[in-house]
mmCIF file as gemmi writes it, N, C-alpha and C atoms, coordinates in Angstrom:
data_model
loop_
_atom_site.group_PDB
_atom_site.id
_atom_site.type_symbol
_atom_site.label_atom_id
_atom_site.label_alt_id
_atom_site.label_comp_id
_atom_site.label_asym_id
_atom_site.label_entity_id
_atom_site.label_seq_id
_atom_site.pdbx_PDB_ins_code
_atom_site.Cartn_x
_atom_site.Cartn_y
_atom_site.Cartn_z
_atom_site.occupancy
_atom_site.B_iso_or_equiv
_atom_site.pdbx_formal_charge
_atom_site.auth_seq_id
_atom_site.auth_asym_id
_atom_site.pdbx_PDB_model_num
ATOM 1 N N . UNK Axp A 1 ? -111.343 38.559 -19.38 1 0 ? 1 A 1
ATOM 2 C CA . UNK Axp A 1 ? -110.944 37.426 -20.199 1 0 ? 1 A 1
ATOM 3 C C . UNK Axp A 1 ? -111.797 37.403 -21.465 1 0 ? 1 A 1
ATOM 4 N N . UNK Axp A 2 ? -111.241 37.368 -22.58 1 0 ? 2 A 1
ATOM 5 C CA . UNK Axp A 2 ? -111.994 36.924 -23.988 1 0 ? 2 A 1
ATOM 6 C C . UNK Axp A 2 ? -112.444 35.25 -24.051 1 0 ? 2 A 1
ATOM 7 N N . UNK Axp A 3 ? -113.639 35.586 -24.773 1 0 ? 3 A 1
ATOM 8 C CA . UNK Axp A 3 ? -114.021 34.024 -24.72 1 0 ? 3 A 1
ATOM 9 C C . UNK Axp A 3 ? -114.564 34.219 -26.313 1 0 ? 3 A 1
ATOM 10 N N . UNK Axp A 4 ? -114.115 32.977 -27.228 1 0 ? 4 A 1
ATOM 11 C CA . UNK Axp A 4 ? -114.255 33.047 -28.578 1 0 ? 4 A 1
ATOM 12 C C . UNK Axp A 4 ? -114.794 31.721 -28.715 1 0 ? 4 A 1
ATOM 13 N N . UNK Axp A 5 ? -116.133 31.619 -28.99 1 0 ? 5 A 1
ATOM 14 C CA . UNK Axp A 5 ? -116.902 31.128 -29.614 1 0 ? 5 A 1
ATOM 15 C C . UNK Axp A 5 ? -116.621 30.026 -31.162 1 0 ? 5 A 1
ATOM 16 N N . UNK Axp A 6 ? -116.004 28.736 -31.109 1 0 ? 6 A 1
ATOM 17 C CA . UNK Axp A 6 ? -115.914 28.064 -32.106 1 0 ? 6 A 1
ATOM 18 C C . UNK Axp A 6 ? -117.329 27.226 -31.933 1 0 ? 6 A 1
ATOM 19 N N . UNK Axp A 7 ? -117.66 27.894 -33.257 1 0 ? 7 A 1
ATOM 20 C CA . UNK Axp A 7 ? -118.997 27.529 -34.765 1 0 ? 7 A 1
ATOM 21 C C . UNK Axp A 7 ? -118.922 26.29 -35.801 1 0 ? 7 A 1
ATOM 22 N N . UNK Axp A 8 ? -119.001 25.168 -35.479 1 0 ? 8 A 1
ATOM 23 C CA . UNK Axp A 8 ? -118.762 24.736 -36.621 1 0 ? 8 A 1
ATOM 24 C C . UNK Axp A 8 ? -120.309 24.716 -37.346 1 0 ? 8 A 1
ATOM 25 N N . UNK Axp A 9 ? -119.887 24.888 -38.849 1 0 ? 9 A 1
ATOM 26 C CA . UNK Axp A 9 ? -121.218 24.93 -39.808 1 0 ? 9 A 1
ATOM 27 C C . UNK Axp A 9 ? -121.243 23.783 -40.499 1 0 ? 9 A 1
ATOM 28 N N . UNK Axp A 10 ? -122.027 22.397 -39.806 1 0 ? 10 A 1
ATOM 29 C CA . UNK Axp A 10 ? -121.893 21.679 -41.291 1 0 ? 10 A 1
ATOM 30 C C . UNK Axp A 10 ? -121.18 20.85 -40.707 1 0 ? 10 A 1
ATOM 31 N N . UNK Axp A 11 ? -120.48 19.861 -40.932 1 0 ? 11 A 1
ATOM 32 C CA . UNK Axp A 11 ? -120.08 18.414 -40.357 1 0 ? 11 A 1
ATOM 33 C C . UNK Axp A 11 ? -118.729 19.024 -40.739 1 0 ? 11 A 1
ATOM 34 N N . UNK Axp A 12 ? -118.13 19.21 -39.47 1 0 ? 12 A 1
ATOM 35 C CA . UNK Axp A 12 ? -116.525 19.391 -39.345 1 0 ? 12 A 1
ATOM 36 C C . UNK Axp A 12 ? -115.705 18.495 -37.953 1 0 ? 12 A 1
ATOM 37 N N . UNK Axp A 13 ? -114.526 18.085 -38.537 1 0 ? 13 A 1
ATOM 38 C CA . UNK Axp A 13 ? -113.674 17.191 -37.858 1 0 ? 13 A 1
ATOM 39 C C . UNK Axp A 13 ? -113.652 17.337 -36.783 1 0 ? 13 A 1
ATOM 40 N N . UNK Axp A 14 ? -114.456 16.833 -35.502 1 0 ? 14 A 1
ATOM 41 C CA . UNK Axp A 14 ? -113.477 16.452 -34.34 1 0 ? 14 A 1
ATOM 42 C C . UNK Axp A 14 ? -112.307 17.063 -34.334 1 0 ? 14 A 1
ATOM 43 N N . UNK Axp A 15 ? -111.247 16.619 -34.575 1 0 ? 15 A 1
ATOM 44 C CA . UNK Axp A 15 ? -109.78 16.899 -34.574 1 0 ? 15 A 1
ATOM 45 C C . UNK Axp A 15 ? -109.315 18.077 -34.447 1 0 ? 15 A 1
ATOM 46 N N . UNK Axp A 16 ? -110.228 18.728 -35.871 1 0 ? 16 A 1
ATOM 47 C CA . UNK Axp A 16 ? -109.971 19.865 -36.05 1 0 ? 16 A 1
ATOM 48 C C . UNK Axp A 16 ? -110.55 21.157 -34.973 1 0 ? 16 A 1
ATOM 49 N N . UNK Axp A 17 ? -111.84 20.604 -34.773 1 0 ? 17 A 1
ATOM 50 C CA . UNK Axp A 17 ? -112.266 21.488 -33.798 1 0 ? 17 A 1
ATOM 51 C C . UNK Axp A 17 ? -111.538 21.801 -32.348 1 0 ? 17 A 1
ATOM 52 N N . UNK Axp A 18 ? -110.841 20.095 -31.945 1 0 ? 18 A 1
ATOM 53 C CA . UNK Axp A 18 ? -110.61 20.325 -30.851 1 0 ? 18 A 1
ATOM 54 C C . UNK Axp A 18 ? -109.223 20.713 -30.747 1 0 ? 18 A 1
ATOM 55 N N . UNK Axp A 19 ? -108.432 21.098 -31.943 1 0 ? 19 A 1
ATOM 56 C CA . UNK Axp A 19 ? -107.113 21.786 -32.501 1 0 ? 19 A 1
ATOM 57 C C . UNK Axp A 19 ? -107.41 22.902 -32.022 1 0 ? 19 A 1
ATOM 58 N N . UNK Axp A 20 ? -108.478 23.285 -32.783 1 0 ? 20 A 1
ATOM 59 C CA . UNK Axp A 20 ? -108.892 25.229 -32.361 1 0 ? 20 A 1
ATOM 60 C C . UNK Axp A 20 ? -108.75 25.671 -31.521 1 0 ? 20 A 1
ATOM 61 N N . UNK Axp A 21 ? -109.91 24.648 -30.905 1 0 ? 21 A 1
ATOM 62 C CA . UNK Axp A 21 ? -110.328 25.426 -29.132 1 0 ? 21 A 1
ATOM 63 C C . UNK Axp A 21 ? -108.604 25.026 -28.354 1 0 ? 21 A 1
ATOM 64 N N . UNK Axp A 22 ? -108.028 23.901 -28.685 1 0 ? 22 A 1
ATOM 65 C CA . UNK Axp A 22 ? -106.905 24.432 -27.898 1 0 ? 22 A 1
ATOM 66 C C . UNK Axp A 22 ? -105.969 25.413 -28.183 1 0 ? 22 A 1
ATOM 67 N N . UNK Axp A 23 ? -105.483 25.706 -29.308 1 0 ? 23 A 1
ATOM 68 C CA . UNK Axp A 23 ? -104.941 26.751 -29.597 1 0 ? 23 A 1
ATOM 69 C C . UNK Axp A 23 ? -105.311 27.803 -29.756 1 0 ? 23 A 1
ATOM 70 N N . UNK Axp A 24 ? -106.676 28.272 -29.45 1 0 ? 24 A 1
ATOM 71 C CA . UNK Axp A 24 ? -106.989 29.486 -29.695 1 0 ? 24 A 1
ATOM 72 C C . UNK Axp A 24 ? -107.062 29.688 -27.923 1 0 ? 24 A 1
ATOM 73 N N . UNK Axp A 25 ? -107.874 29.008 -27.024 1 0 ? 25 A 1
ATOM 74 C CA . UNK Axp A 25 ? -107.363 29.079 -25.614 1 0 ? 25 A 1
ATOM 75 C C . UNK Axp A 25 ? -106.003 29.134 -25.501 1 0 ? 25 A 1
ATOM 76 N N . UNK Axp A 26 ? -104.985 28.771 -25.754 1 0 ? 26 A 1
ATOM 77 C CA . UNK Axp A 26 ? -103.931 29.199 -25.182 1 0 ? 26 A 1
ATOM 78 C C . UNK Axp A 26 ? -103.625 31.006 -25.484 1 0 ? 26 A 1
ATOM 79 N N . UNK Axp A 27 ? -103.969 31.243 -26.497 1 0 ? 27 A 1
ATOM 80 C CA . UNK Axp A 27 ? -103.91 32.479 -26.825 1 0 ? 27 A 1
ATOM 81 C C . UNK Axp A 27 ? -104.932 33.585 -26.167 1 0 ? 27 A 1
ATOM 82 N N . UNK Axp A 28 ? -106.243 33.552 -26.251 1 0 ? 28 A 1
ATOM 83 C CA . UNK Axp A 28 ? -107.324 33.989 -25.798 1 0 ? 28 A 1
ATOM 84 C C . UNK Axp A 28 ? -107.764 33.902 -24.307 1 0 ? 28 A 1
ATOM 85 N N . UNK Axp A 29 ? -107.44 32.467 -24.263 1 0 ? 29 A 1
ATOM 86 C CA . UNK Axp A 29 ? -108.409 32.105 -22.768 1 0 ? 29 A 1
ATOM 87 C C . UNK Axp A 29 ? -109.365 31.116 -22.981 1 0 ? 29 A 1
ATOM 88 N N . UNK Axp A 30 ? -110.902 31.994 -22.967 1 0 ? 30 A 1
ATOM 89 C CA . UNK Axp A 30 ? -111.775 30.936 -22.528 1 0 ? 30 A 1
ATOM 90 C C . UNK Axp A 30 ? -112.382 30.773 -24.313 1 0 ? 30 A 1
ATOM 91 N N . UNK Axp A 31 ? -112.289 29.453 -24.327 1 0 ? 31 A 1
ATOM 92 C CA . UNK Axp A 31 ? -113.293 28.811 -25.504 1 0 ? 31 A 1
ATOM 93 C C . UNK Axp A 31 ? -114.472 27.977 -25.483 1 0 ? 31 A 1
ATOM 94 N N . UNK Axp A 32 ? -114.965 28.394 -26.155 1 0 ? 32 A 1
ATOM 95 C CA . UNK Axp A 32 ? -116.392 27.409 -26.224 1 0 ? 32 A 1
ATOM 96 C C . UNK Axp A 32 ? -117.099 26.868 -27.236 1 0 ? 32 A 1
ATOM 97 N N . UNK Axp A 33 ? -117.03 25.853 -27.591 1 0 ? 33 A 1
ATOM 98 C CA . UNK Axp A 33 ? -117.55 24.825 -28.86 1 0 ? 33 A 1
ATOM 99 C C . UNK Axp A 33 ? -119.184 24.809 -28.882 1 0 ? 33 A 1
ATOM 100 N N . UNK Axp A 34 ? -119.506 25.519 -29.702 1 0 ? 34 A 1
ATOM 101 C CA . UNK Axp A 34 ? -121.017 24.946 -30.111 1 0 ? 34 A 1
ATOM 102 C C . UNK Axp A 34 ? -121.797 24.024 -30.507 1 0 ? 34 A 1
ATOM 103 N N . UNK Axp A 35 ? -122.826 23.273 -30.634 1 0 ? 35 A 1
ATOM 104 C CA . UNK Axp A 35 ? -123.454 22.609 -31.358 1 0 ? 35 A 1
ATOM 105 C C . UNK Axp A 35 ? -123.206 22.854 -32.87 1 0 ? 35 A 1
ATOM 106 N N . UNK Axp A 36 ? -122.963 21.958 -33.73 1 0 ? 36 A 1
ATOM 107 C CA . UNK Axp A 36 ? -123.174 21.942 -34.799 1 0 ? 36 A 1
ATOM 108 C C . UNK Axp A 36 ? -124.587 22.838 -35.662 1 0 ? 36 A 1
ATOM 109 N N . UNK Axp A 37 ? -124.531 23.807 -36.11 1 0 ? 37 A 1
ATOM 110 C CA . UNK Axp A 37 ? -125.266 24.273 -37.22 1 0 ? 37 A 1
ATOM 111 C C . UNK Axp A 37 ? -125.254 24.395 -38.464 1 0 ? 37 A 1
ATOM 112 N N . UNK Axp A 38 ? -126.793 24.529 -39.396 1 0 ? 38 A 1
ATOM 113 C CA . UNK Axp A 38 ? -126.802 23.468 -40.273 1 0 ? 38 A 1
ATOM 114 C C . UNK Axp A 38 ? -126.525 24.404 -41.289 1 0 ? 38 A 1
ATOM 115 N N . UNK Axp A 39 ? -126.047 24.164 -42.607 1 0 ? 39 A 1
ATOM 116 C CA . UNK Axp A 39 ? -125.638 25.115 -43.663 1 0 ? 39 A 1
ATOM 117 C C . UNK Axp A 39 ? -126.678 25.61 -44.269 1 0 ? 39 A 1
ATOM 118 N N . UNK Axp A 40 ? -127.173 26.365 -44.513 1 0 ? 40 A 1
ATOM 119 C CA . UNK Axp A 40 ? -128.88 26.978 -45.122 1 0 ? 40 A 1
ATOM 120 C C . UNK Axp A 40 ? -128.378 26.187 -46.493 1 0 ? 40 A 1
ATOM 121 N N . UNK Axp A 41 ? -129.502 25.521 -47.826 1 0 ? 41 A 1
ATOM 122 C CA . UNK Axp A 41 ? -129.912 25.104 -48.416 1 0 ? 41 A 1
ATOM 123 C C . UNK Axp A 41 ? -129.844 26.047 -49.042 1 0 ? 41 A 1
ATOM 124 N N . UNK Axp A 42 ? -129.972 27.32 -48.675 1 0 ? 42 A 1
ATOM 125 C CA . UNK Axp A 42 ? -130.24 27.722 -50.208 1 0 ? 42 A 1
ATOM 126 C C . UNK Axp A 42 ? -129.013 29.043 -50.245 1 0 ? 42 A 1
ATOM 127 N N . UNK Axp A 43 ? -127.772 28.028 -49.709 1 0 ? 43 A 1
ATOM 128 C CA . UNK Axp A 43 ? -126.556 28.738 -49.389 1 0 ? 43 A 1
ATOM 129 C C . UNK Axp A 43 ? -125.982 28.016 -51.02 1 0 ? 43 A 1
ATOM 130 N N . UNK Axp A 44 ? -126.216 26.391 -50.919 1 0 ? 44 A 1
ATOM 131 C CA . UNK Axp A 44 ? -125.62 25.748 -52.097 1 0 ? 44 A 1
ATOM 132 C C . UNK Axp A 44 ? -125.793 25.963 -53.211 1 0 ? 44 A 1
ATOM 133 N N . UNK Axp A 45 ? -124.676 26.076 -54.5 1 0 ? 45 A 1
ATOM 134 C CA . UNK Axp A 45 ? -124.618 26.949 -55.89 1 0 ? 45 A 1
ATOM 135 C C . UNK Axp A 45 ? -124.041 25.494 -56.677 1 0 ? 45 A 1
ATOM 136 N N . UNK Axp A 46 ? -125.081 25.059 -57.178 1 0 ? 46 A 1
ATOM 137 C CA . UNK Axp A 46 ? -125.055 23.581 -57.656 1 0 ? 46 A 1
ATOM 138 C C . UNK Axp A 46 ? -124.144 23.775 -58.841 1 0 ? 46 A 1
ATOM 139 N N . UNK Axp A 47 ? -124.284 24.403 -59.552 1 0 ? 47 A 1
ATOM 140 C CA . UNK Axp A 47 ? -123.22 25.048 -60.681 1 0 ? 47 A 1
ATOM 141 C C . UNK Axp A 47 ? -121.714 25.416 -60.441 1 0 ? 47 A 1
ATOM 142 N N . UNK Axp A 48 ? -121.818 25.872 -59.402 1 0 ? 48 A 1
ATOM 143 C CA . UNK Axp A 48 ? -120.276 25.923 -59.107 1 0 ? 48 A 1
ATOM 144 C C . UNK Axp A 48 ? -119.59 25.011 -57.812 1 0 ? 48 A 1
ATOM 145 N N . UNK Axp A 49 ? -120.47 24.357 -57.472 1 0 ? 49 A 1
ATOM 146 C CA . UNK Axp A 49 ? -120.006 23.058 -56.927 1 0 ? 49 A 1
ATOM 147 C C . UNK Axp A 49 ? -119.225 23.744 -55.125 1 0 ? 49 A 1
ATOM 148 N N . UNK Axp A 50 ? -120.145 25.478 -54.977 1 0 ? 50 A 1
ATOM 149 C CA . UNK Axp A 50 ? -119.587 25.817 -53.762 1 0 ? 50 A 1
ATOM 150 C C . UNK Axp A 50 ? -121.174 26.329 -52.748 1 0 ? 50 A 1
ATOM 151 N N . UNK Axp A 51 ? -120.772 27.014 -51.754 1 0 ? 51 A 1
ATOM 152 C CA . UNK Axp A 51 ? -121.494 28.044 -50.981 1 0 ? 51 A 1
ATOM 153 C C . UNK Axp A 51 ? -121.353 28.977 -51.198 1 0 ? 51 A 1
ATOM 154 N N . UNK Axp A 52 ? -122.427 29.791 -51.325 1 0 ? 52 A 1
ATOM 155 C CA . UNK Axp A 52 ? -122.797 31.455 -51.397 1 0 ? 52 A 1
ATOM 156 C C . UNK Axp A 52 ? -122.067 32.053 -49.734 1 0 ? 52 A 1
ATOM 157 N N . UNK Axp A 53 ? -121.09 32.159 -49.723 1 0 ? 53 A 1
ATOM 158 C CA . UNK Axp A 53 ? -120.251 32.859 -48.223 1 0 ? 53 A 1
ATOM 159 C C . UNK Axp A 53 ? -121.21 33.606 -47.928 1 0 ? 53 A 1
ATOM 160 N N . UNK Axp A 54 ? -121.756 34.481 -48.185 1 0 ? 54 A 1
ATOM 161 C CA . UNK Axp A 54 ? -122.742 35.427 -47.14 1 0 ? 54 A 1
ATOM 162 C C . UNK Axp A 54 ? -123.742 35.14 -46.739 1 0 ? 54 A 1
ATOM 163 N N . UNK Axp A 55 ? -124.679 34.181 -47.389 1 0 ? 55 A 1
ATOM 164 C CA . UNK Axp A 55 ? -125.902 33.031 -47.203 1 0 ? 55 A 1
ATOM 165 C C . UNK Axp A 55 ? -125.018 32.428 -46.16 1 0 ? 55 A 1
ATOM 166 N N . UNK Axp A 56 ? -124.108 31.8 -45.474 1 0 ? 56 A 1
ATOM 167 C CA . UNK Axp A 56 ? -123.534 31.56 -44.631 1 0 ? 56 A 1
ATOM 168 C C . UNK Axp A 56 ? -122.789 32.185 -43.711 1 0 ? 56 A 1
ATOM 169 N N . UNK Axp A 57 ? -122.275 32.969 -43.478 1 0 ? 57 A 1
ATOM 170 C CA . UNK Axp A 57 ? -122.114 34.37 -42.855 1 0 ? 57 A 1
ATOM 171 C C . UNK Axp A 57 ? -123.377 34.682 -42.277 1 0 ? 57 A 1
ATOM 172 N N . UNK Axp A 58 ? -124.72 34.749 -42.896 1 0 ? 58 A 1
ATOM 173 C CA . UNK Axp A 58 ? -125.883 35.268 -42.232 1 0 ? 58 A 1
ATOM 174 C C . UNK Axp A 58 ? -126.17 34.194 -41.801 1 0 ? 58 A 1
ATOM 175 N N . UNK Axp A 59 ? -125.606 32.791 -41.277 1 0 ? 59 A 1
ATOM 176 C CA . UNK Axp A 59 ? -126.733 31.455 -40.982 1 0 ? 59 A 1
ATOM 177 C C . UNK Axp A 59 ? -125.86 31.738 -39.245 1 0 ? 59 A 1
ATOM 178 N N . UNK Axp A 60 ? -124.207 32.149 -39.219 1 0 ? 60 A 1
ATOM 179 C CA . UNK Axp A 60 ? -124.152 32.188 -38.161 1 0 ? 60 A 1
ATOM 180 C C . UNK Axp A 60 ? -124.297 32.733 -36.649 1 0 ? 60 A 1
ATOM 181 N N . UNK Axp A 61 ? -124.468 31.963 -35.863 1 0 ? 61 A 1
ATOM 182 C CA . UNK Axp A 61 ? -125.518 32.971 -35.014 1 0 ? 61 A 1
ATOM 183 C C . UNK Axp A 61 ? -124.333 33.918 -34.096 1 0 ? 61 A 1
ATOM 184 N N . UNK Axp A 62 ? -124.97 34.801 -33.64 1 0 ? 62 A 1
ATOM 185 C CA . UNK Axp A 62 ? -124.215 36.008 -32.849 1 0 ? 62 A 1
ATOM 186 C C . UNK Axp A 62 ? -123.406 35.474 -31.758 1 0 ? 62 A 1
ATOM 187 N N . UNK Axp A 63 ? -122.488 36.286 -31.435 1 0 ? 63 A 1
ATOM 188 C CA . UNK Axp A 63 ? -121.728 35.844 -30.316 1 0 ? 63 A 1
ATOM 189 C C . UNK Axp A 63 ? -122.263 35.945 -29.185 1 0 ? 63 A 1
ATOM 190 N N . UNK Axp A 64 ? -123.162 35.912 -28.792 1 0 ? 64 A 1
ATOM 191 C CA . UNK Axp A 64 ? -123.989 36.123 -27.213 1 0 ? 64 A 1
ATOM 192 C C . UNK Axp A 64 ? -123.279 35.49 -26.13 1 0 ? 64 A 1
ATOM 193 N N . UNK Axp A 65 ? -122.882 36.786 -25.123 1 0 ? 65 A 1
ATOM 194 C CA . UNK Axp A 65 ? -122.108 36.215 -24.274 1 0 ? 65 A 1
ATOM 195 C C . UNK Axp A 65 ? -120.726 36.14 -24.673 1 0 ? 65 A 1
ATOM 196 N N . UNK Axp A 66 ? -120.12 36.794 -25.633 1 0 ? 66 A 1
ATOM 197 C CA . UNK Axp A 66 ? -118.466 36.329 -26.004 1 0 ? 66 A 1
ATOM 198 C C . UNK Axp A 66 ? -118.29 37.254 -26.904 1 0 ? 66 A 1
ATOM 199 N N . UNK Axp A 67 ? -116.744 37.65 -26.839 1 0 ? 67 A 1
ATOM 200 C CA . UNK Axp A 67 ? -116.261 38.658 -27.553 1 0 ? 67 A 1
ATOM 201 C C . UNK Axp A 67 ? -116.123 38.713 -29.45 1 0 ? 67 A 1
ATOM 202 N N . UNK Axp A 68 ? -116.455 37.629 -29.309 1 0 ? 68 A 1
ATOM 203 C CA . UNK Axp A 68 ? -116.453 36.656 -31.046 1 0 ? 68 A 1
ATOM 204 C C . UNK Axp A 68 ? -117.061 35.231 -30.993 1 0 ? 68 A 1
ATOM 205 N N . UNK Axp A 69 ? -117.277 34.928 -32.164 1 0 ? 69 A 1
ATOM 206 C CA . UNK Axp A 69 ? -117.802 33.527 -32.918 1 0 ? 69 A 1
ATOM 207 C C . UNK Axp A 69 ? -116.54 33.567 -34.464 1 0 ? 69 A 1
ATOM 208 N N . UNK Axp A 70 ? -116.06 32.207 -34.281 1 0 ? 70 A 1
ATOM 209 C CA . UNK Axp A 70 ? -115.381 31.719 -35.443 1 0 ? 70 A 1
ATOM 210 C C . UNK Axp A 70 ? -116.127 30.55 -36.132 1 0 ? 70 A 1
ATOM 211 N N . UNK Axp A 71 ? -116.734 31.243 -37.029 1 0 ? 71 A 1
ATOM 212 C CA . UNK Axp A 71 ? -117.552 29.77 -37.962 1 0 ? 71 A 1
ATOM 213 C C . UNK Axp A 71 ? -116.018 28.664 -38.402 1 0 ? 71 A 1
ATOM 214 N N . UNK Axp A 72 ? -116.67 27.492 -38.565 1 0 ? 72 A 1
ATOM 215 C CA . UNK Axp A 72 ? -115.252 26.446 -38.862 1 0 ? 72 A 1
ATOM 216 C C . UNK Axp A 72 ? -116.497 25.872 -40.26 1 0 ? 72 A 1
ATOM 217 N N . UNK Axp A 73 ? -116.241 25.759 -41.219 1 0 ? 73 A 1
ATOM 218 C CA . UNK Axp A 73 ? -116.62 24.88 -42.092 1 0 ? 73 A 1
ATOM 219 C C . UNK Axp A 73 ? -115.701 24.421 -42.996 1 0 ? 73 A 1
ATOM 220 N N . UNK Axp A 74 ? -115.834 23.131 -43.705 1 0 ? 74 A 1
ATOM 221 C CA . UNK Axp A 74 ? -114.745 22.242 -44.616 1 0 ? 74 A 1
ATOM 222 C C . UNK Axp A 74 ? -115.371 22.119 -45.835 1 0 ? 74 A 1
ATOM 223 N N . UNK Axp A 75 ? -116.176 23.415 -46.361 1 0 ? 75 A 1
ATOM 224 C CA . UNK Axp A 75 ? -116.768 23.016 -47.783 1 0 ? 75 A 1
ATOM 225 C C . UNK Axp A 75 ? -116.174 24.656 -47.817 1 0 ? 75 A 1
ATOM 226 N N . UNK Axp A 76 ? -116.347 24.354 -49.4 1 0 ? 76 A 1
ATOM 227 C CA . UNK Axp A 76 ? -115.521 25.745 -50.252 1 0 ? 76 A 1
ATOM 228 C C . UNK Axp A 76 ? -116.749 26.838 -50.678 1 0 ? 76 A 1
ATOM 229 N N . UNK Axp A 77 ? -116.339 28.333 -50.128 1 0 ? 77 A 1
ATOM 230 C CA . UNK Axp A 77 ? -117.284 29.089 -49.643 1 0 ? 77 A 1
ATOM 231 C C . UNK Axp A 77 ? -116.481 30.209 -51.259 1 0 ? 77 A 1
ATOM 232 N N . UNK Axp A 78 ? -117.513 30.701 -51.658 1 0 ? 78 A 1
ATOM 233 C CA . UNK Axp A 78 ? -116.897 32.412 -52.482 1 0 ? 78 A 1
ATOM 234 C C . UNK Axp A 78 ? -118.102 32.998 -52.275 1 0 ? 78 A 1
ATOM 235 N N . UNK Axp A 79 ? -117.27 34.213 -52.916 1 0 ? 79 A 1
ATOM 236 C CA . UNK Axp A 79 ? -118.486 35.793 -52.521 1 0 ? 79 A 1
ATOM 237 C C . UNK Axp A 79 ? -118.464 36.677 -54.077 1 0 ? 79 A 1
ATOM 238 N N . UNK Axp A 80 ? -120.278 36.419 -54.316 1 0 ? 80 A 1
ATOM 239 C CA . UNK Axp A 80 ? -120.325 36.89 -55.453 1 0 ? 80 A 1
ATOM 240 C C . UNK Axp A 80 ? -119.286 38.217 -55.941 1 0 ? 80 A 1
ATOM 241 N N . UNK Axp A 81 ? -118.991 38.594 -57.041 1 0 ? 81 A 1
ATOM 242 C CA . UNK Axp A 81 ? -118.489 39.656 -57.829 1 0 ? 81 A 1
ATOM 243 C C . UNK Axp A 81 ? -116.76 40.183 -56.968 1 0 ? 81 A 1
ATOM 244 N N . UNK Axp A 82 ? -116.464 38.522 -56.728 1 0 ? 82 A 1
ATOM 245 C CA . UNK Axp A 82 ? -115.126 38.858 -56.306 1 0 ? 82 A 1
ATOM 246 C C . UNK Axp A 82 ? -114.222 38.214 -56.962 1 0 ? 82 A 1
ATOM 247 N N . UNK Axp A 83 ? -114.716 37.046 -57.841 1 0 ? 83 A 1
ATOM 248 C CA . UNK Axp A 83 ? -113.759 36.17 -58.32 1 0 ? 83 A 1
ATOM 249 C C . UNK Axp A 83 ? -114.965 35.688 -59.203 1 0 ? 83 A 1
ATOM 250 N N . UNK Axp A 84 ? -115.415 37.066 -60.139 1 0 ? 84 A 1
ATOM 251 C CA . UNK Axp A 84 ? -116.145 36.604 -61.325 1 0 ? 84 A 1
ATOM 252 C C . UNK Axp A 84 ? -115.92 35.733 -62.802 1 0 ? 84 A 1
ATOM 253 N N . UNK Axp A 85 ? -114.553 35.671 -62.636 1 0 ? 85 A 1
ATOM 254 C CA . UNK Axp A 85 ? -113.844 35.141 -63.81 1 0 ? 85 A 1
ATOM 255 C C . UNK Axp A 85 ? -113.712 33.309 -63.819 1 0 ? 85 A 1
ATOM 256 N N . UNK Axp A 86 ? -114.622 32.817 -62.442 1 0 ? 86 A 1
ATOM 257 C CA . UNK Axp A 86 ? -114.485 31.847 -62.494 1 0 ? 86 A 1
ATOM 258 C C . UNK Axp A 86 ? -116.038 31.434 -62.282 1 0 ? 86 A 1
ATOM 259 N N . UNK Axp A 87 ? -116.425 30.614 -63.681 1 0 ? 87 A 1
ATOM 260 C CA . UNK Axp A 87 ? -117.758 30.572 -63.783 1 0 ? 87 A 1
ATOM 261 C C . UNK Axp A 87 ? -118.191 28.982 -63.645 1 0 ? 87 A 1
């Protein structure tokens, strides 16, 4: 059985979380909701009013014990030198 790991990073909905884990269990199987973890500080890009995605990407922790981890966050994430045209 796969067991997939929902991450939320950062203050995310109830609702939404518990949307996931059911629909991703019906598909998968076994799910498991984590504690809330916190967005690294020095993920935030005050200038562009987002998160550094890989400063977050590296905050989440490993799947230990499970075939995956799905980070869930509700703030707007980019990745340097991919969408340089927006400054």
């Amino acid at each position: 059985m796969t067991t997939i790991l929902l991450q939320p990073m950062g203050a995310v909905d109830v609702d939404l979380i518990s949307f996931l884990h059911d629909e991703l269990g019906s598909l998968f199987g076994a799910v498991e909701v984590r504690p809330e973890a916190l967005i690294p500080e020095a993920a935030r890009v005050p200038g562009r009013g987002q998160l550094a995605g890989g400063l977050v990407l590296s905050a989440l922790p490993a799947p230990e014990g499970a075939e995956a981890v799905l980070g869930v966050i509700e703030e707007d994430l980019f990745v340097a030198r991919t969408n340089d045209s927006i400054r």
